[in-house]
NUKE-708184 format. One line per 3 residues: number of its first residue (from 1); their letters; for each residue z, y, x negated of N, C-alpha, C. Coordinates in steps of 0.2 Angstrom, whole numbers. Layout:
! residues N
NUM> a> Z/Y/X/Z/Y/X/Z/Y/X  ...
***
This chain:
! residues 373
1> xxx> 597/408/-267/600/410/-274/601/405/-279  596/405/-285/600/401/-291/607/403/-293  611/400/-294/619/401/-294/619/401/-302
4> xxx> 624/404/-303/624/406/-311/625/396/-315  630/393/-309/633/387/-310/636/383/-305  634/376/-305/634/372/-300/641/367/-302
7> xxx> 646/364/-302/649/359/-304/645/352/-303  646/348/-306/644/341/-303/647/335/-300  648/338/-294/654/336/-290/651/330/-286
10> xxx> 652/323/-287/651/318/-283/653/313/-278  650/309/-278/656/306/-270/657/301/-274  660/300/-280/666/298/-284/670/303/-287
13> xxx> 669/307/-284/675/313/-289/680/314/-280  674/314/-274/679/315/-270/682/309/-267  680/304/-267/686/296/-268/691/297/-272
16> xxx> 691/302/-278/696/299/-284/702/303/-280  699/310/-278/704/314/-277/707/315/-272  702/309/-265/707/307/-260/712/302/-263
19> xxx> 712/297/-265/714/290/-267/721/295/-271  719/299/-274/725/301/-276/730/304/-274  728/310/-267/734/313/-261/737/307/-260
22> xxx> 732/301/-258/736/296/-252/742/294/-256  741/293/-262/746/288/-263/750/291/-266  754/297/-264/760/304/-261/762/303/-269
25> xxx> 758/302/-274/761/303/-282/756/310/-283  761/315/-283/755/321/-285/754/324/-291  759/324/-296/761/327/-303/765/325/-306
28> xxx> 758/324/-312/761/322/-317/764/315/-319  759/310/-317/762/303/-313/756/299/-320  753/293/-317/749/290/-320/742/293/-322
31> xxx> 742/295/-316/733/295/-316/733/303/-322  736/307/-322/736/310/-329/736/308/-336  742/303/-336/742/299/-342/736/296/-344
34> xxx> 731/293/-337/724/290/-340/720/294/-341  719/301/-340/717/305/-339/717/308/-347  722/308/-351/724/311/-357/721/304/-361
37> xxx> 724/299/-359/721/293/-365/712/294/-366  708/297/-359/702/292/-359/699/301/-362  702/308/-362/701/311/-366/703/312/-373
40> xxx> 707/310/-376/710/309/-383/704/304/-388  702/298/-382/697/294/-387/690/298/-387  691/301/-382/682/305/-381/684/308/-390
43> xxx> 687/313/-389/689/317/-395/690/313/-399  693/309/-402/693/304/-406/700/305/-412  705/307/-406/710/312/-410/716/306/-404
46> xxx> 723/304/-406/728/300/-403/731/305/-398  731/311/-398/735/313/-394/730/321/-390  732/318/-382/728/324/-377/736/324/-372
49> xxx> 737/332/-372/740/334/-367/739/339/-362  735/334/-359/735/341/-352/738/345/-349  736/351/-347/740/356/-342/739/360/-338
52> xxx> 737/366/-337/737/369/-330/731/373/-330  729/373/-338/721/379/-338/722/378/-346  716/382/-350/714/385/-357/721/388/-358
55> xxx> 721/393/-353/725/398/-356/733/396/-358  733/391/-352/741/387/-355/740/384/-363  735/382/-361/734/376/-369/735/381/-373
58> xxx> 733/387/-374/733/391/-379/738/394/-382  741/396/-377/750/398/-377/755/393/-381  752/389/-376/758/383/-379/756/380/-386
61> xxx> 749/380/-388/747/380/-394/752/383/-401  751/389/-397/756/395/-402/761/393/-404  765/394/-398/773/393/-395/774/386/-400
64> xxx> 768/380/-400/772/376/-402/772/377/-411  769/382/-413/770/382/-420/773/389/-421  777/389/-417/784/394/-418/780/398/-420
67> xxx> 778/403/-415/775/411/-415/781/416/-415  781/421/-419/787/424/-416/784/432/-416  789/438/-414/785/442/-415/783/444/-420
70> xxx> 777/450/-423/775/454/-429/772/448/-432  771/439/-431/766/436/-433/760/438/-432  753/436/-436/748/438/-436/743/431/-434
73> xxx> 738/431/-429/734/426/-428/726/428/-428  725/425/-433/713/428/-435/712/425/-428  707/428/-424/703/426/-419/697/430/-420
76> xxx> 694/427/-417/685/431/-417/687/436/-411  681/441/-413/682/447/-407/678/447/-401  675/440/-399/670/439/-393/672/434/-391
79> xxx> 675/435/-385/677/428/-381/681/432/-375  680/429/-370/686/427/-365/692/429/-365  693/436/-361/700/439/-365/708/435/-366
82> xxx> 707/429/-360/711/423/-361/713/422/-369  709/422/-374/709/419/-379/715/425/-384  713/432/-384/717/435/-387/722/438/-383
85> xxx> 725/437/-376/730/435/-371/735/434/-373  731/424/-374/736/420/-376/741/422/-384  738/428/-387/742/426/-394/747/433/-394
88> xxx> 745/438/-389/747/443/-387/754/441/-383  752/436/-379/759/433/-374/764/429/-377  764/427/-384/766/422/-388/771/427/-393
91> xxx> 769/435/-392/773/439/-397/770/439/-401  764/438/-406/761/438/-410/755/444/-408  751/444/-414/745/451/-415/742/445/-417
94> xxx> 734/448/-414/729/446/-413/724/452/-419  723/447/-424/715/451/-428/711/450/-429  707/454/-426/699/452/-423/696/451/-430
97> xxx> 691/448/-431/687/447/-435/680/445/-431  675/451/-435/668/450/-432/664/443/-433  659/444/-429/655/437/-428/647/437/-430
100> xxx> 645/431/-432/640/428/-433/633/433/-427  628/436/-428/628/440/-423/622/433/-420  619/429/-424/616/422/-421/617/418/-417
103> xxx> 625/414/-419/629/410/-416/634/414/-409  636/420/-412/641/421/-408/647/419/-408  649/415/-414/654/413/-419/656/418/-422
106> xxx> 665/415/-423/669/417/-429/662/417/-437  662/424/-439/657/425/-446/662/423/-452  661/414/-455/665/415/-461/664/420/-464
109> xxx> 661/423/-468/662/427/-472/668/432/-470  667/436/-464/671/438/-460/677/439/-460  680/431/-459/685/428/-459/687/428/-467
112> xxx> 684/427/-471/687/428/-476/690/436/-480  685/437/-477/686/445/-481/691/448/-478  694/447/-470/700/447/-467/707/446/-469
115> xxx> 705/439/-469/708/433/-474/712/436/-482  708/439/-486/710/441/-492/713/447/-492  711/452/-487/715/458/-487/721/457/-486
118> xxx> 723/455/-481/730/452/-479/735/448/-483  730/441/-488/734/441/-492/734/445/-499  732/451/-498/734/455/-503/740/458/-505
121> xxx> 743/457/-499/749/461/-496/755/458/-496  760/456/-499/765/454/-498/767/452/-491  771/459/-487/771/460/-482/767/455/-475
124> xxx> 762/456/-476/754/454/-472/754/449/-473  755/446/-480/753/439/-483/759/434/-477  765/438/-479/771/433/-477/767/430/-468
127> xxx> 767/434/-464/764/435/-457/758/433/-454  754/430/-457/749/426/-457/751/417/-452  751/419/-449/753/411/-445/747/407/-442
130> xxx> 739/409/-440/736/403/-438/730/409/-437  725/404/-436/718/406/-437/715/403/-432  712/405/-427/709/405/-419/702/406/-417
133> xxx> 696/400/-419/691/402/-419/690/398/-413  682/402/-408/681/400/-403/673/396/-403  674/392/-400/668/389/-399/663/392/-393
136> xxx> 661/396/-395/656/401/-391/652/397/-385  651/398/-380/646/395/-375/645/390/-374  648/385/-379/647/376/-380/648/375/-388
139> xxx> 645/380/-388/641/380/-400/648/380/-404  651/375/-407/655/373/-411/656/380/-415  659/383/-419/660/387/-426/659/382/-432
142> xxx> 658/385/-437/656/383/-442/666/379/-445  666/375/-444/675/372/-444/675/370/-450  667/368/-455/669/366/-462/670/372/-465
145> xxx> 668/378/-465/669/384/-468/677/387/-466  677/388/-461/682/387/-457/688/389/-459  688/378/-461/695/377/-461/697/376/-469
148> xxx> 688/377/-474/691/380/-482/691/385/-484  693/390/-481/695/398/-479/700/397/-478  704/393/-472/711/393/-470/716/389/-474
151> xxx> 713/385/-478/718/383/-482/725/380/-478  731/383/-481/737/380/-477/738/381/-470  734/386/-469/734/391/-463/734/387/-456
154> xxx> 736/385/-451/734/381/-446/730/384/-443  723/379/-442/720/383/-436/718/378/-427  718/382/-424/718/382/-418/711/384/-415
157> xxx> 706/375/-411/698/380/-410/701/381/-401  699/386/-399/697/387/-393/692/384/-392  693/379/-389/686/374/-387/684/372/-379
160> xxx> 687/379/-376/688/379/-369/680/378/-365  674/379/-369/667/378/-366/665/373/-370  668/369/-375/664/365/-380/665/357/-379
163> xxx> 667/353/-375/670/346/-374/664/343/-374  663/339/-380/656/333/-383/651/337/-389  655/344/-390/649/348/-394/654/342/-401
166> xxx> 649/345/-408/648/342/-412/647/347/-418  650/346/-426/650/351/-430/648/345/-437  642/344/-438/642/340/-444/645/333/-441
169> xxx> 645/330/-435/647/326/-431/655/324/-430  657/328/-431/662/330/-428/664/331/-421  671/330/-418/669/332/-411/674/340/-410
172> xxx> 672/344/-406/674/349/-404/683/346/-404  688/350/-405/695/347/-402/697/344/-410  692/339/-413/696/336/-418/695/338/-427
175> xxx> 693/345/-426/692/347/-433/697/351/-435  703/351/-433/709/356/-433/716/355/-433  720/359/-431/725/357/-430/728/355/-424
178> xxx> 724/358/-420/725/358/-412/718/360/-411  715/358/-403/711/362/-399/712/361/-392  710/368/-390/711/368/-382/704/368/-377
181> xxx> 705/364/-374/701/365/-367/701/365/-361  695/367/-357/694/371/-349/693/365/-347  693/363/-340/689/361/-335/690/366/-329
184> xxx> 687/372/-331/686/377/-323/679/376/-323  676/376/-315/670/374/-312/665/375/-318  666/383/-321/659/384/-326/658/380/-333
187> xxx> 665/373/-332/661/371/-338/660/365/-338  655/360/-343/653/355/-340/653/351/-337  661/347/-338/664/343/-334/671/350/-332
190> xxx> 673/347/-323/679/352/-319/685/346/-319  690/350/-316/695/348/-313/697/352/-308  693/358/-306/696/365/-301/699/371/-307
193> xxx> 705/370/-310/707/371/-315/709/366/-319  711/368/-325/715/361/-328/712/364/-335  717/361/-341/716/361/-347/719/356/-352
196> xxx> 718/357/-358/720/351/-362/720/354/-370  727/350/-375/726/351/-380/726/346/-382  722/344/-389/720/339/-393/723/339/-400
199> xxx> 726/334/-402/729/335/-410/730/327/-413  731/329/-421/732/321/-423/739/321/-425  742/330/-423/748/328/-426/754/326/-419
202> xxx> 758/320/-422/763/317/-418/771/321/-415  770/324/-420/774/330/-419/774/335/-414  766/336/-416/767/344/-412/767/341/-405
205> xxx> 765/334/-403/761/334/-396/767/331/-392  773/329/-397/779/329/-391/781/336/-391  780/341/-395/783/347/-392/780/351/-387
208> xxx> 772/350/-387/768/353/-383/770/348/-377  771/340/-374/773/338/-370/782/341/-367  787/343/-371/789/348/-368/789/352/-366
211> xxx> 786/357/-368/783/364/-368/780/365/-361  776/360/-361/773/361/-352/775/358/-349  782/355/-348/787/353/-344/794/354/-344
214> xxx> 795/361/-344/804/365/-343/807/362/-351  803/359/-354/808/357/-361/809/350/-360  808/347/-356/810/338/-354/808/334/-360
217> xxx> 815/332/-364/810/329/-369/805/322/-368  799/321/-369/793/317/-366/794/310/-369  801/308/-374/804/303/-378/809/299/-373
220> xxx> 812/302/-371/819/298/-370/819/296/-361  824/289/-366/825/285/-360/826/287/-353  832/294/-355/834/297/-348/832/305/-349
223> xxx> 833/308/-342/830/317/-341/835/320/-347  832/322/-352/835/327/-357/830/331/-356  834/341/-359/829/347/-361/831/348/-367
226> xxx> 827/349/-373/827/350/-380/823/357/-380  823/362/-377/818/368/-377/818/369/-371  817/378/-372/814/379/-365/808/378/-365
229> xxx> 805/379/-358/799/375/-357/796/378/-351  791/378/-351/787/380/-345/785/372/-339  784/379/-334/778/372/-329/771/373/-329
232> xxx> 767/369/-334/762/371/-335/757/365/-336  759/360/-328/758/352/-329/752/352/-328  749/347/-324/742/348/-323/745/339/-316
235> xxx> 741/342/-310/740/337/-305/738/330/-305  740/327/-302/738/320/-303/730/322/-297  730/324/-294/722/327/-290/717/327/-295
238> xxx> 718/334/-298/715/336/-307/714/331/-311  718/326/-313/717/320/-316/713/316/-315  715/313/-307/710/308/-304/703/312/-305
241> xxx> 702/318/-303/695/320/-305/692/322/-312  696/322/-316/696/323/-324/694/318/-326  695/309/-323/690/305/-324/685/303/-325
244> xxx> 683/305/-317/677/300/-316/673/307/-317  675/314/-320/670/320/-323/670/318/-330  674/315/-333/675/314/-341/669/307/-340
247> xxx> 669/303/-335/661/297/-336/657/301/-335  655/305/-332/649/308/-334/648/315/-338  651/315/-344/651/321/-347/644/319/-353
250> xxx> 642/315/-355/638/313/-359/631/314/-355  631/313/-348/625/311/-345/623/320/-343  629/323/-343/629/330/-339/627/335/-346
253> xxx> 631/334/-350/629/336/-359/620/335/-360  619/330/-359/610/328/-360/606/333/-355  608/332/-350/603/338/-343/604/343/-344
256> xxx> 609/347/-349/610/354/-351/607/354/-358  607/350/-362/604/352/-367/595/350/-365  595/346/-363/585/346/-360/585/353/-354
259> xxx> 588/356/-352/585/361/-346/588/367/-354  590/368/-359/592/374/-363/582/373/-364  581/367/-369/576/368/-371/572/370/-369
262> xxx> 569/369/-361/565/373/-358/566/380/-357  572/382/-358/571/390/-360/571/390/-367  571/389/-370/570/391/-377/560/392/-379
265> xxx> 561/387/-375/552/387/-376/547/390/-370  552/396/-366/549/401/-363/549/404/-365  555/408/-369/555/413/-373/555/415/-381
268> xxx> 552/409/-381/549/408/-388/544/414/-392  539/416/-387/536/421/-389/538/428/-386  542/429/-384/545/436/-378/550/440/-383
271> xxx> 551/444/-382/555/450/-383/562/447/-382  564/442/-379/570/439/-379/573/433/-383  578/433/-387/581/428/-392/583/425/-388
274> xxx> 581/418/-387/587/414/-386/593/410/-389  597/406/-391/601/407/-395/601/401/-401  604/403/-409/602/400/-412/606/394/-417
277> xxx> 604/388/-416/607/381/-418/608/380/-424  609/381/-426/611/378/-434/611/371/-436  608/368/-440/608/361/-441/613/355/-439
280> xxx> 620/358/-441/625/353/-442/628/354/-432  624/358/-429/627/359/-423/624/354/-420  626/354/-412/625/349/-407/630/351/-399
283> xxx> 628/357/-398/629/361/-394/630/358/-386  635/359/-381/633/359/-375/632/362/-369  631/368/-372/628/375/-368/632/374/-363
286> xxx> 638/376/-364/642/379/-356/637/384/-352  636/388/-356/632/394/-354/626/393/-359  620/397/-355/614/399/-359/613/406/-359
289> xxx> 615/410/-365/616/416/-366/611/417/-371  607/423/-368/603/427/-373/602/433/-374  597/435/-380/600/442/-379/594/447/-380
292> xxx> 596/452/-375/588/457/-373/588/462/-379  582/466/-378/580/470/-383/584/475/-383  583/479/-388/591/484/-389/589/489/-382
295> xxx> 583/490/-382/583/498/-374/582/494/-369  582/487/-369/581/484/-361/591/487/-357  589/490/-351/595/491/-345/596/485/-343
298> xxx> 603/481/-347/604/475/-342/607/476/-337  612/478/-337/614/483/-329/610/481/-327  603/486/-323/599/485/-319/596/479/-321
301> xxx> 593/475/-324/589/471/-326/594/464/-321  602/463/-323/605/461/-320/605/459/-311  606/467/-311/605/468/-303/597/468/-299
304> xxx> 593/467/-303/585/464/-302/586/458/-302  589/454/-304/588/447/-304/590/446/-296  596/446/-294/601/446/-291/597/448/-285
307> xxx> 592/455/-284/587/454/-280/584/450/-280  579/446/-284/575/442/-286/577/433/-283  585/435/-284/588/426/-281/589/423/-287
310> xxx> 591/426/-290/594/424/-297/603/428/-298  607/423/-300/612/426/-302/611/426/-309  616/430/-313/615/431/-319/622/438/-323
313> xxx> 626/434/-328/631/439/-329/630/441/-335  633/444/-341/634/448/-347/637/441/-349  638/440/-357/639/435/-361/645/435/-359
316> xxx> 651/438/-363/658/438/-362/662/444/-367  666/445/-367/667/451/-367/671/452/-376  670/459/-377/671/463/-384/680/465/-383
319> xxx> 683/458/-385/691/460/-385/694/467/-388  692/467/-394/694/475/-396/694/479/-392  687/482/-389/687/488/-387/690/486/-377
322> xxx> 691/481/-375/696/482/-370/700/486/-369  701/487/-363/707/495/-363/714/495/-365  717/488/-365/722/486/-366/724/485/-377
325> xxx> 719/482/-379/716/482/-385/713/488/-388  711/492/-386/710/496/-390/716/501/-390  719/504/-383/725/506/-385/730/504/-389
328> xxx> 732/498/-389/737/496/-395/736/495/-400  731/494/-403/728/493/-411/723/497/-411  720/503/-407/716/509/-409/709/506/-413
331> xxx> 706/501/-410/699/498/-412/696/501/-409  689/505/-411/684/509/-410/679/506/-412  675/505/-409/665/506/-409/663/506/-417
334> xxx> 661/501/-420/658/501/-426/661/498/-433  667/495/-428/673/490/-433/672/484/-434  668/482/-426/666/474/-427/658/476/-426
337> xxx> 654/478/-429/645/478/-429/642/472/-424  643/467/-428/639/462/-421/641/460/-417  648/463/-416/648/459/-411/648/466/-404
340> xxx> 647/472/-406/645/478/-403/640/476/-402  634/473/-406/627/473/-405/626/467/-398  629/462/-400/630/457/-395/632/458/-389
343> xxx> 638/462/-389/641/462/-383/637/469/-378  633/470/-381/628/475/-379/622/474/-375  621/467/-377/615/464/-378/614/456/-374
346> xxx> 617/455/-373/620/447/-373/619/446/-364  615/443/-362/616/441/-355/615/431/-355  619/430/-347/621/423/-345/616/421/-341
349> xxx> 613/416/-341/607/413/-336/608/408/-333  606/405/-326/609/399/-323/609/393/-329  613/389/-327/612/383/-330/616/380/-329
352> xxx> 616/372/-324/620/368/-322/616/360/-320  619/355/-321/616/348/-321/609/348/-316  609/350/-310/605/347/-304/600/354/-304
355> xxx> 598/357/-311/595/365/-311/587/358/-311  581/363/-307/577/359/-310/569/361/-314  566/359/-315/561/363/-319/559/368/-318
358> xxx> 557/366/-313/553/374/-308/558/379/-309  565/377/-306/571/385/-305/572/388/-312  571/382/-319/572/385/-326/565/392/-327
361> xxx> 561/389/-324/554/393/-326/554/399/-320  557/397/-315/557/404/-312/562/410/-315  567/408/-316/571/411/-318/569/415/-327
364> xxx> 568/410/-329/564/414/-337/559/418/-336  554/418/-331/547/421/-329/552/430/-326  556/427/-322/558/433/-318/559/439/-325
367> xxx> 566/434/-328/569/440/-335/563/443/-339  556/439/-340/552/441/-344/548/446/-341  546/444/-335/545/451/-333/548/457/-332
370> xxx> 555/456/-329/557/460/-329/561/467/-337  562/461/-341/561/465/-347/554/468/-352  550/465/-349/541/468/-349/541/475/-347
373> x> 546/475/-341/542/483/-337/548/489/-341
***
């Protein structure tokens, strides 16, 4: 079986994370403190605070910019239901706004038009509290647009697939207020789980350092609590491996972006899109997602690969129409257009470091055929 995804687990990653049981420091010790510095400079942002997954970093993202309830947070409508979870669990509303149907991005225009109706309204205007765009599959959002749409607005990227992507050379993490990131196995670099937020502000990151720790303020000499706080730490295990996967995250980025291009230049002439770059991007393809013709059966198409020896999933999921989401805000079918088209359409293909040429070519040969018949 081609695996949808392989981590790239070495025998430095399992030294680091013996070397770290033995020495009975389990949480929250040193090796995470190195583990934040030597992410913070990757990002090029002062302040990284790890925690327990995305979905923490998300939360606590909120929470640290005093979410209360009836506030309102923009987020795109295609992603990982994590992402509009976290703004749901923070007592805040989640308003989708449609996407880019190329990128799979937050669509400025979108967003503005969003944007404007809300602040048309007094009421709406007041309630508006942060802006939540997702780094789709690797591929940055357009953040120059973005963040001159949002004006005073804070925004928040969900960057939980994007650690090393690029936006007009920018890094993923440092064009915002905050950003949050994954290390679960499917994405570049792992920790098992593990997450992290990224900020330049000094303020928010002693709060978020509370936040993920019962309230403890991260300043003082002695154990104070200034907040309540969750346990939302991340292991010194997690860290030690957060290392020595953050040294090879540039080497891991390059063999994903070189095995994209040969699917791109499979399906260059096919009935199948592969996905599309935009200049100022610099993607690091967590996923390699494309999308079939509108009458190809992915269902079955899926479940053909899967014979075949190929795994293979659906993109990520249309938050509105979830069962949960559409009962509470009554979202139907044809509110967000592309990303009904997309989420329709959109399928996941292997792609992992040690993937090798021949496996890229079998696996594009299978989908091409199989979408042929």
């Amino acid at each position: 079986m081609i695996r949808l995804t392989i981590p790239s687990i070495e025998k430095d990653d399992l030294d680091a994370v013996s070397e770290a049981l033995a020495s009975g420091y389990l949480v929250q010790g040193p090796r995470v403190a190195a583990f934040e510095e030597k992410l913070a400079a990757k990002v090029g942002v002062p302040h990284a605070i790890a925690v327990s997954n995305c979905t923490a970093a998300l939360q606590l993202s909120l929470l640290a910019l005093d979410m209360r309830p009836g506030d309102l947070v923009l987020v795109t409508a295609y992603s990982w239901i994590a992402t509009a979870n976290a703004i749901e669990l923070s007592g805040a509303q989640p308003v989708f706004v449609d996407v880019d149907p190329e990128t799979f991005n937050m669509a400025p225009a979108a967003l503005a038009e969003k944007l404007s109706s809300l602040r048309a309204v007094g009421e709406t205007s007041r309630r508006v509290r942060a802006i939540l765009p997702v780094h789709t599959f690797g591929q940055m959002a357009d953040m120059d647009a973005i963040n001159a749409i949002a004006k005073d607005v804070p925004v928040i990227e969900d960057a939980a697939c994007a650690l090393g992507a690029r936006w007009n050379g920018r890094q993923a993490g440092a064009a915002s207020t905050m950003g949050c990131f994954s290390f679960h196995p499917r994405k570049a670099i792992t920790t098992g789980e593990g997450g992290a937020i990224t900020t330049r502000d000094a303020d928010l990151a002693k709060r978020l350092r509370a936040l993920r720790n019962h309230g403890q303020d991260p300043t003082a000499p002695s154990p104070d609590f200034i907040m309540p706080g969750f346990n939302m730490r991340l292991t010194e295990m997690q860290a030690a491996l957060g290392q020595t996967q953050l040294a090879k995250l540039d080497r891991i980025v390059t063999a994903r972006r070189r095995l994209a291009a040969l699917y791109d230049a499979a399906f260059a002439k096919t009935a199948i899109t592969p996905p599309r770059v935009p200049a100022a991007s610099e993607p690091v393809y967590q996923s390699y997602v494309v999308l079939l013709p509108k009458e190809a059966p992915r269902a079955t198409i899926i479940a053909k690969m899967r014979e075949r020896g190929v795994e293979t999933t659906i993109g990520t999921w249309h938050m509105p129409l979830t069962s949960f989401y559409k009962a509470r805000y009554g979202h139907r079918p044809g509110e967000f257009p592309a990303t009904d088209d997309v989420f329709a359409r959109s399928m996941t293909l292997p792609l992992y470091e040690s993937m090798t040429d021949a496996q890229i070519a079998e696996v594009a040969q299978a989908l091409i055929d199989l979408v042929a018949r």
